[in-house]
N, CA, C and O atoms as a DFTB+ gen file, in Angstrom:
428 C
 N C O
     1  1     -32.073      48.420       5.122
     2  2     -31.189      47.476       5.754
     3  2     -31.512      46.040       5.329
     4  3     -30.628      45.256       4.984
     5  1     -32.766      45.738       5.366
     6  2     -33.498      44.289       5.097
     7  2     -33.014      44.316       3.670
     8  3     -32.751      43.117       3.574
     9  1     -32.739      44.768       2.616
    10  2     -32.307      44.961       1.178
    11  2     -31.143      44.948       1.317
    12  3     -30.652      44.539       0.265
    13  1     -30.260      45.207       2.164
    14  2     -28.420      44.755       1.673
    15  2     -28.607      43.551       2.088
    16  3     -28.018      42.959       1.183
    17  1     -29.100      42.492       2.986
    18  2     -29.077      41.612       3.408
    19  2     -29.349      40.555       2.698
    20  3     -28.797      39.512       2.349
    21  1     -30.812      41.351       2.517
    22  2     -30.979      40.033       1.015
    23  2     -30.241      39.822      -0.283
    24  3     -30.144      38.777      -0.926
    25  1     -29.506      41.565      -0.667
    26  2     -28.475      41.382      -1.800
    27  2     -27.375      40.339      -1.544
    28  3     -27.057      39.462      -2.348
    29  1     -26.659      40.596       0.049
    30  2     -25.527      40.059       0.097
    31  2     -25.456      38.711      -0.068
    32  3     -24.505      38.150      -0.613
    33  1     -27.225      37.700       0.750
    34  2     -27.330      36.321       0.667
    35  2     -27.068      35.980      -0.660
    36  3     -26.202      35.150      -0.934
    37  1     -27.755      36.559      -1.528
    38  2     -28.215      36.383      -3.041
    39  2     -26.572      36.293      -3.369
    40  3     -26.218      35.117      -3.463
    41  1     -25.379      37.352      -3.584
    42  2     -24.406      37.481      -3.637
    43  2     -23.316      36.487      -3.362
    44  3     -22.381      36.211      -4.114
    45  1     -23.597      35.934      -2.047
    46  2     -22.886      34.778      -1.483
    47  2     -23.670      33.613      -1.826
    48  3     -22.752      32.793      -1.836
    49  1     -24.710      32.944      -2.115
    50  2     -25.519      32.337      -2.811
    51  2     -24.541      31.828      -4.332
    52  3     -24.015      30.791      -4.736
    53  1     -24.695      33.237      -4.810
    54  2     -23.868      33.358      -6.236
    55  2     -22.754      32.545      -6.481
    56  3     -22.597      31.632      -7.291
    57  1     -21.777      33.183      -5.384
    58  2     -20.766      32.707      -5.261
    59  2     -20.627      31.083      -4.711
    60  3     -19.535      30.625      -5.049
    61  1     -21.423      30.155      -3.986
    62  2     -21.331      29.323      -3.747
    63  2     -21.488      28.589      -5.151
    64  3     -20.852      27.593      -5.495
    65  1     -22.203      29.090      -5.708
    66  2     -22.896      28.531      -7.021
    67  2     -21.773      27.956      -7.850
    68  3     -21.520      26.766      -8.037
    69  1     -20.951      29.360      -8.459
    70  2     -19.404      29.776      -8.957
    71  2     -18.311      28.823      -8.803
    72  3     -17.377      28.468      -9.522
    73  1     -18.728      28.522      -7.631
    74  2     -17.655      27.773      -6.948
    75  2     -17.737      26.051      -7.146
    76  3     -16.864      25.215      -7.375
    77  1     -19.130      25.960      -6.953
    78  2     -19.383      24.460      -7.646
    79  2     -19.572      23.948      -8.829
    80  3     -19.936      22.813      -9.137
    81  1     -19.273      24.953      -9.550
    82  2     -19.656      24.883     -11.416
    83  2     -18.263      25.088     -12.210
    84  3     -17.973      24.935     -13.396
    85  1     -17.374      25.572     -10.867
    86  2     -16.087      25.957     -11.367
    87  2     -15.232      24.918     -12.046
    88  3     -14.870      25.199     -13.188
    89  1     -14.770      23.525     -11.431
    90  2     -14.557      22.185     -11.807
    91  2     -15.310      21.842     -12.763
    92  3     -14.504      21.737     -13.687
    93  1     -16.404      21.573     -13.208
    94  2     -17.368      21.206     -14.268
    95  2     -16.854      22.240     -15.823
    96  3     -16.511      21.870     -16.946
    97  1     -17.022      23.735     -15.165
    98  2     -16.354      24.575     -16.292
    99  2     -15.112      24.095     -17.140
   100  3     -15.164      23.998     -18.366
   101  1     -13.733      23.737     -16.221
   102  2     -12.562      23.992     -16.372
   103  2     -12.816      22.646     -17.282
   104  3     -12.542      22.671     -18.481
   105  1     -13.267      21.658     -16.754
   106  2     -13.046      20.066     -17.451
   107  2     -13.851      20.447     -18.695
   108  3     -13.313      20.257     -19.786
   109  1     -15.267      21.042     -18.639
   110  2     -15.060      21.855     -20.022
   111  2     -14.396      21.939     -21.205
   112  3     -14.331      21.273     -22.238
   113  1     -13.801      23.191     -20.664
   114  2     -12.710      23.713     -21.562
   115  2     -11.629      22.610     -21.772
   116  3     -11.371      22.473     -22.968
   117  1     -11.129      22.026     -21.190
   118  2     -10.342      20.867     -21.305
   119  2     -10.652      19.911     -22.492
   120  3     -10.041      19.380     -23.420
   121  1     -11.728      19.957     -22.061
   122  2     -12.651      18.883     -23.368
   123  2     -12.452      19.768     -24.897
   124  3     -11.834      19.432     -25.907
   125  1     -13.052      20.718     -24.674
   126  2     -13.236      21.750     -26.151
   127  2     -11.767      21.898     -26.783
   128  3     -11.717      22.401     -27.905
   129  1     -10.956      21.634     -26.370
   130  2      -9.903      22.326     -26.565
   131  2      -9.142      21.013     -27.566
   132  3      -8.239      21.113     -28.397
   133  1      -9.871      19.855     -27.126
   134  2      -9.843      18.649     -28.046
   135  2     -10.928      18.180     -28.971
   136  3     -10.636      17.148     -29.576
   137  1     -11.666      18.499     -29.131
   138  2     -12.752      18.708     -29.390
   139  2     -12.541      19.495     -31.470
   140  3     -12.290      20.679     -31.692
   141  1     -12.682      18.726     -32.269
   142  2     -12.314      19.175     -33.881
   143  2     -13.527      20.166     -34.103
   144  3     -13.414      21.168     -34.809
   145  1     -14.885      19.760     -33.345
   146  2     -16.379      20.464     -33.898
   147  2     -16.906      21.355     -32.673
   148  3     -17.447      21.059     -31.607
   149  1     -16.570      22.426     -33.194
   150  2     -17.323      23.970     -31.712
   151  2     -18.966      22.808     -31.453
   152  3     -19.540      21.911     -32.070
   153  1     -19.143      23.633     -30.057
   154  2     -20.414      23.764     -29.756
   155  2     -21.312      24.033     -31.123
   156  3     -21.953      23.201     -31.765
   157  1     -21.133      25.692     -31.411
   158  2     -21.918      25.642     -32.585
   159  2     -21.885      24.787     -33.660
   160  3     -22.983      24.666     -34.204
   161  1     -21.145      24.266     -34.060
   162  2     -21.349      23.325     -35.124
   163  2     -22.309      21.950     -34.857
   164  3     -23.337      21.528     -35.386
   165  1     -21.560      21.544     -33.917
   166  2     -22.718      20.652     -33.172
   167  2     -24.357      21.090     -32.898
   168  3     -25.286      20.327     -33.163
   169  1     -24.497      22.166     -32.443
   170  2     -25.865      22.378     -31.840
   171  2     -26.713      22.988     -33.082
   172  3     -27.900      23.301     -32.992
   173  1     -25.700      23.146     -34.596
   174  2     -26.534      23.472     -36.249
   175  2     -26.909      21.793     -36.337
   176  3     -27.999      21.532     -36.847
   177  1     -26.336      21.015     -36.018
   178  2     -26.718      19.088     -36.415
   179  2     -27.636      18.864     -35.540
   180  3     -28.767      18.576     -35.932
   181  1     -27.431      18.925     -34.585
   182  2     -28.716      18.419     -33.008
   183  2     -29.953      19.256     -33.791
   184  3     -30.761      18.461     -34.271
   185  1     -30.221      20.361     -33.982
   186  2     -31.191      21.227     -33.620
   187  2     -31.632      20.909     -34.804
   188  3     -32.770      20.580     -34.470
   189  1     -31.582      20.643     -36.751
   190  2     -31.553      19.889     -37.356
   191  2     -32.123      18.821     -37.188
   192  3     -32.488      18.273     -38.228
   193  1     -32.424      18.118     -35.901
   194  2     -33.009      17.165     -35.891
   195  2     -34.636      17.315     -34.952
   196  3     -35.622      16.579     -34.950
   197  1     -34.445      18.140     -34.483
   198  2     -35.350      18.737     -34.022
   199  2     -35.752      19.933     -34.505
   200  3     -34.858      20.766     -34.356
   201  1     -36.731      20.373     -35.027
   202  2     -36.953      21.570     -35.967
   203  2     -37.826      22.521     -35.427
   204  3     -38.935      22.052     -35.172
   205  1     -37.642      24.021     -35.105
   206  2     -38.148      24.560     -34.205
   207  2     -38.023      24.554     -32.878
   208  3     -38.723      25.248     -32.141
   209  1     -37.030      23.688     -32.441
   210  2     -36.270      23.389     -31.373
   211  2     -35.301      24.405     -30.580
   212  3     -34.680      25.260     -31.213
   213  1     -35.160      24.272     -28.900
   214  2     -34.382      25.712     -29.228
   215  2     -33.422      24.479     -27.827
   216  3     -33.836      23.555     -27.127
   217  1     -32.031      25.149     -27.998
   218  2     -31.546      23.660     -26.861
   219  2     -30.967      24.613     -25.563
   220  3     -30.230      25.584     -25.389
   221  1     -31.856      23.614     -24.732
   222  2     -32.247      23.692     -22.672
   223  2     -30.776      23.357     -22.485
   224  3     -30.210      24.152     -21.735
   225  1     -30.028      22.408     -22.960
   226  2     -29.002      22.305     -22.473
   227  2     -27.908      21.404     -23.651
   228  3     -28.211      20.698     -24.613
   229  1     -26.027      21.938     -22.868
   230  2     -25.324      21.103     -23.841
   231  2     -23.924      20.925     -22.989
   232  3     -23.421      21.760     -22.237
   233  1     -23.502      19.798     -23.266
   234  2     -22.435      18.832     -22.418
   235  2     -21.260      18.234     -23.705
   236  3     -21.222      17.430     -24.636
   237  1     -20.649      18.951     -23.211
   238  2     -19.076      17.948     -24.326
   239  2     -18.505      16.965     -22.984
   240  3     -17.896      17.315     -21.974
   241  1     -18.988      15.556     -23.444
   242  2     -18.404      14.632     -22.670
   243  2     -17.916      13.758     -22.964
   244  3     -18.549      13.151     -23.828
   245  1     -16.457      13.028     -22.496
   246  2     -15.710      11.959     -23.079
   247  2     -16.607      10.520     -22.944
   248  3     -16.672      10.136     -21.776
   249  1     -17.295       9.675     -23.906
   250  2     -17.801       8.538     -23.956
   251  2     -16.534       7.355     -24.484
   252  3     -16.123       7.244     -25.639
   253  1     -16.102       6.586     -23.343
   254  2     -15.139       5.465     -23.611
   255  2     -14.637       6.146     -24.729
   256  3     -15.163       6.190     -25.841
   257  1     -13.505       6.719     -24.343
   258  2     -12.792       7.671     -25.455
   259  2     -13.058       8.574     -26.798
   260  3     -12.247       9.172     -27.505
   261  1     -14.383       8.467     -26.888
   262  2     -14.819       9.455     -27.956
   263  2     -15.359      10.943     -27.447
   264  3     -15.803      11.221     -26.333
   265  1     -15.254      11.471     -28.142
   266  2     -15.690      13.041     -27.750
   267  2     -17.156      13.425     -28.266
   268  3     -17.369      13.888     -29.386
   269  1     -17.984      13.212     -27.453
   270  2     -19.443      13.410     -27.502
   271  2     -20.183      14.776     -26.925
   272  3     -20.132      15.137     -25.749
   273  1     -20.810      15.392     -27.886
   274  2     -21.424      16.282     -27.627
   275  2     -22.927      16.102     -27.472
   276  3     -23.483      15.536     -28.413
   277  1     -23.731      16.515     -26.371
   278  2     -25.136      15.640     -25.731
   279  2     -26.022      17.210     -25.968
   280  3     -25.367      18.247     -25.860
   281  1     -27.094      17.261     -26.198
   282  2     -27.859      18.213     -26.119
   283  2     -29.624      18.119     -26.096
   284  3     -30.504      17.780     -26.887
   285  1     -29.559      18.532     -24.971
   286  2     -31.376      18.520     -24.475
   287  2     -31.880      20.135     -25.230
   288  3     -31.647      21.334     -25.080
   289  1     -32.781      19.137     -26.185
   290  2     -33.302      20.214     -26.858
   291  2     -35.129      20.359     -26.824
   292  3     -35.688      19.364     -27.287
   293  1     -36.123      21.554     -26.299
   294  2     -37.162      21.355     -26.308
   295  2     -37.755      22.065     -27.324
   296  3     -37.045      22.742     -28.068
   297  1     -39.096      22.012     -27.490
   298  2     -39.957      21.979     -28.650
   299  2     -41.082      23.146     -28.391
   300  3     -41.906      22.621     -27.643
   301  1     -41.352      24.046     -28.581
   302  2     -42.639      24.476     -28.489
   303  2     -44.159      23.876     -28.539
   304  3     -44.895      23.551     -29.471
   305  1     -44.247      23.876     -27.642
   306  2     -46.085      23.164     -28.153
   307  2     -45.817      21.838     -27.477
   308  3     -46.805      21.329     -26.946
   309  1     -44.556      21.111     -27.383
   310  2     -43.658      19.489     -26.309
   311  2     -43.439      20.119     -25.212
   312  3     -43.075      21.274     -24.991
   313  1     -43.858      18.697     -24.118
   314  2     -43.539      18.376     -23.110
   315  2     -41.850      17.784     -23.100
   316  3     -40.911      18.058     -22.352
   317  1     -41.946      16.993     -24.119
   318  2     -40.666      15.784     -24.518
   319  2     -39.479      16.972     -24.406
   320  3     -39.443      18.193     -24.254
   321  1     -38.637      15.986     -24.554
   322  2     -37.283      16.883     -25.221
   323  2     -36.293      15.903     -25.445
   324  3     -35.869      15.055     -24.659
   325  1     -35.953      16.145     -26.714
   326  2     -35.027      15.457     -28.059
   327  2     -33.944      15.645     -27.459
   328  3     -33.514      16.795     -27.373
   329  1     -33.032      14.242     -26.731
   330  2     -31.279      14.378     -27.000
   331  2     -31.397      14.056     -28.300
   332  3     -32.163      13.514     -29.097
   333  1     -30.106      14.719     -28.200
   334  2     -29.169      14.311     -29.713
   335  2     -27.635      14.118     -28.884
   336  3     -27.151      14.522     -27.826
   337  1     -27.219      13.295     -29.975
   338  2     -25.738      13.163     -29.192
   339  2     -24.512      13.479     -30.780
   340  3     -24.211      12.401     -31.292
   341  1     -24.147      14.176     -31.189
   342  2     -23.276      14.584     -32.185
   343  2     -21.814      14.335     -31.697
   344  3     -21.274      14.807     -30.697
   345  1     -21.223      13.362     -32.769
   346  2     -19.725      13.333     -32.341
   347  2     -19.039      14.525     -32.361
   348  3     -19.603      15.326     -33.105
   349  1     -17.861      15.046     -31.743
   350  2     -17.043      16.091     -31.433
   351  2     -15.575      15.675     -32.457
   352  3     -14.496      16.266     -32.467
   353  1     -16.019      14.396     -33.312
   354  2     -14.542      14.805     -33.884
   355  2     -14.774      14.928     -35.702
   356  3     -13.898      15.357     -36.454
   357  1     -16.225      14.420     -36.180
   358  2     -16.371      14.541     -37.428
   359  2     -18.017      15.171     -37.630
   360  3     -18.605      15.272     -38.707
   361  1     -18.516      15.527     -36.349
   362  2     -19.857      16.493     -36.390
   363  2     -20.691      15.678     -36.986
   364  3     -21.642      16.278     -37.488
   365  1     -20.705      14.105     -37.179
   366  2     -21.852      13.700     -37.352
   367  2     -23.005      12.918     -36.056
   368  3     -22.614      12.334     -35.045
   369  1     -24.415      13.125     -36.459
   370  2     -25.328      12.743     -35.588
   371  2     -25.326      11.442     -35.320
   372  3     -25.809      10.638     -36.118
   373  1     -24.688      11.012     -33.964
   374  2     -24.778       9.795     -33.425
   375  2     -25.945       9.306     -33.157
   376  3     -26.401       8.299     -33.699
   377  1     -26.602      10.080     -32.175
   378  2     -28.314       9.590     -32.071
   379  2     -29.083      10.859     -31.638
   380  3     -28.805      11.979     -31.209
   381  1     -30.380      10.015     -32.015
   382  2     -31.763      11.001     -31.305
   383  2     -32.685      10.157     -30.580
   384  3     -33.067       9.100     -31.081
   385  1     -33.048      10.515     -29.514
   386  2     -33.793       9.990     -28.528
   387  2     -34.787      11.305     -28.111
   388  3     -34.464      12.481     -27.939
   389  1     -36.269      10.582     -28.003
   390  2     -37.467      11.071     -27.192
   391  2     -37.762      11.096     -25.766
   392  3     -38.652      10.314     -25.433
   393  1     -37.293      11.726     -24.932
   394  2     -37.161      11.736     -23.432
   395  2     -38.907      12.354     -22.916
   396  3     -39.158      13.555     -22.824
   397  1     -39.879      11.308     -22.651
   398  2     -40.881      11.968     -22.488
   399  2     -41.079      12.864     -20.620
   400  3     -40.141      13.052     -19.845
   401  1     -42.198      13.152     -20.429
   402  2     -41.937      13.894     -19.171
   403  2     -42.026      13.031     -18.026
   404  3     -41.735      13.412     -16.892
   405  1     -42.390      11.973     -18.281
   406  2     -42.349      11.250     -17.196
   407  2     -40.836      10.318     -16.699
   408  3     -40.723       9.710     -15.634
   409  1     -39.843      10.411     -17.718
   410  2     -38.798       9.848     -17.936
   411  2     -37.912      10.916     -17.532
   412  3     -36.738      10.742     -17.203
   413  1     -38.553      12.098     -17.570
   414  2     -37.030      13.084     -16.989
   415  2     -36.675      13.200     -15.958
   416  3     -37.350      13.013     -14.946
   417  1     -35.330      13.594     -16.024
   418  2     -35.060      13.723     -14.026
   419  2     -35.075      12.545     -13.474
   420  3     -35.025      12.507     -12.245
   421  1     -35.143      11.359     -14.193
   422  2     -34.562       9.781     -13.534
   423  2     -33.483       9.025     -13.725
   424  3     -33.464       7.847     -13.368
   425  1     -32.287       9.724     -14.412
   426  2     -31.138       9.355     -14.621
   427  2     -30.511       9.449     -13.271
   428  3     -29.329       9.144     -13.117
């Protein structure tokens, strides 16, 4: 009994989750769909700049009208982790930045 209970929290948990990621998703796709350079193409340039890199995270976001693709990428053996920011309309590397650990999570 104590085991459906905890499935169902976990379940409805889920779903709260779903539900708040849902808006973030859709604007997403919205974005990609304008967007000339996939994810993958972008995250072969980011990761390129970081070598041995594997990427924690990735955001297609409109910057004052350009289409920017952002990606937190970490390192084996690093604390740090390398943005890169790759344009979304000609796939070249806008920037790279060193985010050390004491700097994360303060935006």
């Amino acid at each position: 009994m104590k085991c459906r209970i905890i499935i169902a929290g976990m379940f409805a948990a889920a779903l709260g989750v779903a539900g708040l990621t849902g808006c973030a998703s859709e604007r997403q796709k919205q974005l990609q769909a304008q967007a000339r350079v996939s994810r993958q193409q972008a995250a072969f340039a980011a990761l390129a700049q970081a070598p041995g890199g594997r990427i924690k995270q990735a955001e297609l976001d409109d910057e004052s009208g350009s289409l920017v693709w952002w990606f937190d990428i970490v390192t084996p053996g690093s604390r740090d982790i390398t943005e890169v920011s790759v344009d979304a309309t000609t796939g070249g590397v806008i920037s790279v930045a060193t985010e050390m650990p004491e700097q994360q999570g303060k935006k």
